[in-house]
FIBALO-809407 format. One line per 4 residues: their letters; for each residue x, y, z of N, C-alpha, C, O. Coordinates in Angstrom, 2 decimals. Example, Ala and Ser with C-alpha at 12.3 -4.5 7.8 and 13.67 -1.06 7.14 Angstrom:
REM FIBALO-809407
as) 13.19,-5.69,7.80,12.30,-4.50,7.80,13.20,-3.30,7.80,14.24,-3.32,8.46 | 12.85,-2.25,7.08,13.67,-1.06,7.14,12.90,0.03,7.87,13.41,1.14,8.04
END
This chain:
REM FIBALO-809407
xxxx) 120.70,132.33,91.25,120.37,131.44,92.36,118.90,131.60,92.72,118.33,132.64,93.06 | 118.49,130.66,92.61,116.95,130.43,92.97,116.44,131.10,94.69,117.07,130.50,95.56 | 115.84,131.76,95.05,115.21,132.08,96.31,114.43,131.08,97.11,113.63,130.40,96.46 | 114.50,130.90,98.15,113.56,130.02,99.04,112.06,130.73,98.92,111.70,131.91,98.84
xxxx) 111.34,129.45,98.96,109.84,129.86,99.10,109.33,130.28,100.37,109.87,130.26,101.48 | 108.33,130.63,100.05,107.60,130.61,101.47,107.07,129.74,101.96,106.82,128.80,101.21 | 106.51,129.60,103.78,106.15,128.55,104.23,104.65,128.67,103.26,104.13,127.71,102.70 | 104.17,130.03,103.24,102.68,129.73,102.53,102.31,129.45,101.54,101.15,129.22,101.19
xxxx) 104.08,129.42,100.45,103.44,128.57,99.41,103.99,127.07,99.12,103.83,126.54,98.03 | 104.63,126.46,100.16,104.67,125.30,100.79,103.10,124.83,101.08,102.42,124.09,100.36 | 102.76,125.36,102.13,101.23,125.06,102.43,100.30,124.98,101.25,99.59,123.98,101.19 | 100.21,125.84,100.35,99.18,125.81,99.32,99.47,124.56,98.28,98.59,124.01,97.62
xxxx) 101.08,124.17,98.27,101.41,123.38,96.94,100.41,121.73,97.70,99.78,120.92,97.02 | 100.57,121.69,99.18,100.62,120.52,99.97,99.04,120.26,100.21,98.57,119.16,100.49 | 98.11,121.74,100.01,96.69,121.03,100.06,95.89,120.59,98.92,94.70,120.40,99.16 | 96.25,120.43,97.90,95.65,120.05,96.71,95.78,118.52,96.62,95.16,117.68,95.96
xxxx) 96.95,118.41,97.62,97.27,116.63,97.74,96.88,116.30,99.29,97.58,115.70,100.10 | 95.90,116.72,99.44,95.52,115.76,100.77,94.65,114.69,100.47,93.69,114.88,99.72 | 94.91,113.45,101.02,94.40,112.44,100.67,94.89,111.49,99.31,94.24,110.61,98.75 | 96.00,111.90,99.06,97.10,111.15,98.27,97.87,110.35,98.58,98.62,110.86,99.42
xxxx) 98.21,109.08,98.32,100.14,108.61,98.41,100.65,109.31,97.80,100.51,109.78,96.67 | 101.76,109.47,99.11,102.74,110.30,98.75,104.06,109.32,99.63,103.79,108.39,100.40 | 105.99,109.97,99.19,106.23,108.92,99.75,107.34,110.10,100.36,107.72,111.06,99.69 | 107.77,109.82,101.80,108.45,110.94,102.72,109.96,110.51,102.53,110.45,109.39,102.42
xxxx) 110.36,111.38,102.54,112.23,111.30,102.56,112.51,112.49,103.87,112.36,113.71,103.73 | 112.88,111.91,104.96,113.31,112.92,105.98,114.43,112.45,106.59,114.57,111.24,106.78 | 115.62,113.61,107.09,116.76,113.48,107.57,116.22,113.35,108.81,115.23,114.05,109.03 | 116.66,112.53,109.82,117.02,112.68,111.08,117.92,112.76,111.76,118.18,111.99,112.69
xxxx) 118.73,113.93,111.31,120.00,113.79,111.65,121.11,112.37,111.78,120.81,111.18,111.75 | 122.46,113.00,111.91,123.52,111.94,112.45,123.27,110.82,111.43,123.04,109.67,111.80 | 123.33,111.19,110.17,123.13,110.31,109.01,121.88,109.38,108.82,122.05,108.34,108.17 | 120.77,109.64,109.27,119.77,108.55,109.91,118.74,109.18,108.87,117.99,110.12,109.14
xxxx) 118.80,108.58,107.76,117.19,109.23,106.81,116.46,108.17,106.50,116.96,107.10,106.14 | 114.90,108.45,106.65,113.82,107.13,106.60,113.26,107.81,105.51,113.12,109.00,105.25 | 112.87,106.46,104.76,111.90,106.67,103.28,110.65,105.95,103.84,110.71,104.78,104.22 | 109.53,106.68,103.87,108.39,105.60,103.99,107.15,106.33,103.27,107.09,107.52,102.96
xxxx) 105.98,105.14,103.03,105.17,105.46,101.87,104.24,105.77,102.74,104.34,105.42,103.91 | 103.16,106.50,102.26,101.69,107.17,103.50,100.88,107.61,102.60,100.94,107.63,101.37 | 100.07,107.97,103.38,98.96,109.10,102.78,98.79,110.66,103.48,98.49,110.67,104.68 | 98.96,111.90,102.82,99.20,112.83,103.27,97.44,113.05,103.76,96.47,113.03,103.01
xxxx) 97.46,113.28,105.58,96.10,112.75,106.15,95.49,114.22,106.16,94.43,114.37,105.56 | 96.23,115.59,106.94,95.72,116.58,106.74,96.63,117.23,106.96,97.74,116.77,107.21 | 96.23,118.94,106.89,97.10,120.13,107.10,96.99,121.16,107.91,95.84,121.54,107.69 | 97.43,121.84,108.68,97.05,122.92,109.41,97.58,123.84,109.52,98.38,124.04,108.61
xxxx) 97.53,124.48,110.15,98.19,126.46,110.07,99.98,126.46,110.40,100.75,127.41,110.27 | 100.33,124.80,110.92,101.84,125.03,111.31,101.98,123.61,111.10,103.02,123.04,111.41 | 101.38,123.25,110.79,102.03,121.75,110.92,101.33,120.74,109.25,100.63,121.37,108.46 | 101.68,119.20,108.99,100.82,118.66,108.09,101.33,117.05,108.47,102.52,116.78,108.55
xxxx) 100.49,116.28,108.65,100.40,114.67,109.61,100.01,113.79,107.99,99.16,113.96,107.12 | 101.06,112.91,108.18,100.83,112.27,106.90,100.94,110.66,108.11,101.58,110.37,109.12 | 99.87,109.95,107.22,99.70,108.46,108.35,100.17,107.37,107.35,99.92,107.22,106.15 | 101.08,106.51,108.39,102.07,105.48,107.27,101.15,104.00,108.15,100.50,103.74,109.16
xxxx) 101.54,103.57,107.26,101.24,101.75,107.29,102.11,100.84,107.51,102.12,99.86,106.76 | 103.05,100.94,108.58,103.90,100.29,108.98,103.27,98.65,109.90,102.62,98.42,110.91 | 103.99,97.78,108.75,104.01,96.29,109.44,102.14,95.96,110.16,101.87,95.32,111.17 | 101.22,96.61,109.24,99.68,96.65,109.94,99.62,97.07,111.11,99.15,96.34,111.99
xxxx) 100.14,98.52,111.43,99.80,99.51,112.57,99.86,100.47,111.59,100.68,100.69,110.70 | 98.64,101.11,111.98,98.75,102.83,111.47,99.55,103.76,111.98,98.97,104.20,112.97 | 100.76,104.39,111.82,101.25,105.52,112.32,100.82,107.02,111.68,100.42,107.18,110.53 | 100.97,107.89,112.52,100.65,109.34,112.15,102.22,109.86,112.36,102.84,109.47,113.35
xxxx) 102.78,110.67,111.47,103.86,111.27,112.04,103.78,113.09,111.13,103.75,113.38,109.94 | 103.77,113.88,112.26,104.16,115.27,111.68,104.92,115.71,111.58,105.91,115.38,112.23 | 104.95,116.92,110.54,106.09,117.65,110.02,106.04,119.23,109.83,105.18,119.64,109.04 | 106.90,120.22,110.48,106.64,121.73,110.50,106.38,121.67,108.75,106.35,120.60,108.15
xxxx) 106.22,122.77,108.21,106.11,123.63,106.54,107.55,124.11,106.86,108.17,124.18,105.80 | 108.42,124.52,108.05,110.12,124.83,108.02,110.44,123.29,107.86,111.54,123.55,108.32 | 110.49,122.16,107.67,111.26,121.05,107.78,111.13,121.43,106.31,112.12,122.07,105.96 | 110.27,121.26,105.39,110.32,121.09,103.88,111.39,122.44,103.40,112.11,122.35,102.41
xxxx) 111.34,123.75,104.34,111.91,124.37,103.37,113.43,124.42,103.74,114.23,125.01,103.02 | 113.76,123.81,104.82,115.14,123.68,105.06,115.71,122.28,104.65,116.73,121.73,105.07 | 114.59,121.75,103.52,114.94,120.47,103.22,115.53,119.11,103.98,116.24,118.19,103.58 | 114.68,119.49,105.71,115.32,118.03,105.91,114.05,117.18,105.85,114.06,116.20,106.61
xxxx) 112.95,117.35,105.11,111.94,116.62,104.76,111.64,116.83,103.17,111.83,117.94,102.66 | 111.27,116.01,102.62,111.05,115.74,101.09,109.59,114.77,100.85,109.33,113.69,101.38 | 108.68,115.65,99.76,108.13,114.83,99.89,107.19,114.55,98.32,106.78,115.51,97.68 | 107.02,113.50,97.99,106.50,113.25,96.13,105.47,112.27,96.28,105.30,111.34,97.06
xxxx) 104.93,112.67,95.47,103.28,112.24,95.21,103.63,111.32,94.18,104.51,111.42,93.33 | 102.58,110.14,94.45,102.28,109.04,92.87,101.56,109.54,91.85,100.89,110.44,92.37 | 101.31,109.49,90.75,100.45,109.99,90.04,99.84,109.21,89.68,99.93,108.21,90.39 | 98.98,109.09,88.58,98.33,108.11,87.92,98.99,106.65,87.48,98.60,105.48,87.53
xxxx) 100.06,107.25,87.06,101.25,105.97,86.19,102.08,105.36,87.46,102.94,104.48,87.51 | 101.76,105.80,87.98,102.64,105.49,89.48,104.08,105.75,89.37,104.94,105.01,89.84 | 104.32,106.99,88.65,105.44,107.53,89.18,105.32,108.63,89.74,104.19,109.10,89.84 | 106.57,109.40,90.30,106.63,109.99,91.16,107.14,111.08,90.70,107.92,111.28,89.77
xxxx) 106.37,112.08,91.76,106.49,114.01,91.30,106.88,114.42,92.46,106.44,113.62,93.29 | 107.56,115.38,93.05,108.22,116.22,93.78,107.31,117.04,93.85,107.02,117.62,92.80 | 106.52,117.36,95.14,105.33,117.87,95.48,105.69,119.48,96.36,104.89,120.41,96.36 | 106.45,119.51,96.76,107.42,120.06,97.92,108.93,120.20,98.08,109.62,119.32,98.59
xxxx) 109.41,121.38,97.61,110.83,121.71,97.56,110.99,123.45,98.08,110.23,124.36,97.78 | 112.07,123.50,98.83,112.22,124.81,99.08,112.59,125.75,97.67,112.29,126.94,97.54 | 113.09,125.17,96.96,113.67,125.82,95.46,112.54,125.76,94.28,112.75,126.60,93.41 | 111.38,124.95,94.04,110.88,124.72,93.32,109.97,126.28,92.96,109.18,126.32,92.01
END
């Protein structure tokens, strides 16, 4: 069985992609999970604010480094080909 990571190497996988699309998968409880596409904007010592483009308003929405590792946030980067990589996993 695979071990959980740490929040700090959560943090390290997540700053090499700042300033990327990337696209968020987060539970909000009570069956309620939103997929939306952004750009991961920056990072900080507890937190990381990725800003979405909803309907031509900019939103900012943050997320602890514990949401990714208790997996109720997910989050994958585009690459070149425009598919998608799993940037952030508690198991990875």
């Amino acid at each position: 069985m695979n071990s959980p990571r740490a929040l700090s190497d959560i943090k390290k996988d997540l700053e090499s992609f700042v300033g990327s699309k990337i696209r968020l998968k987060a539970n909000r409880g009570r069956n309620r999970i939103i997929e939306k596409e952004g750009v991961l904007e920056s990072i900080y010592p507890n937190i990381f604010v990725v800003k979405l483009d909803e309907r031509r308003v900019e939103r900012r929405v943050s997320y602890s480094y514990a949401d990714v590792l208790t997996e109720t946030v997910e989050l994958f980067v585009y690459d070149k080909q425009d598919a998608e990589i799993r940037i952030a996993s508690a198991n990875n």
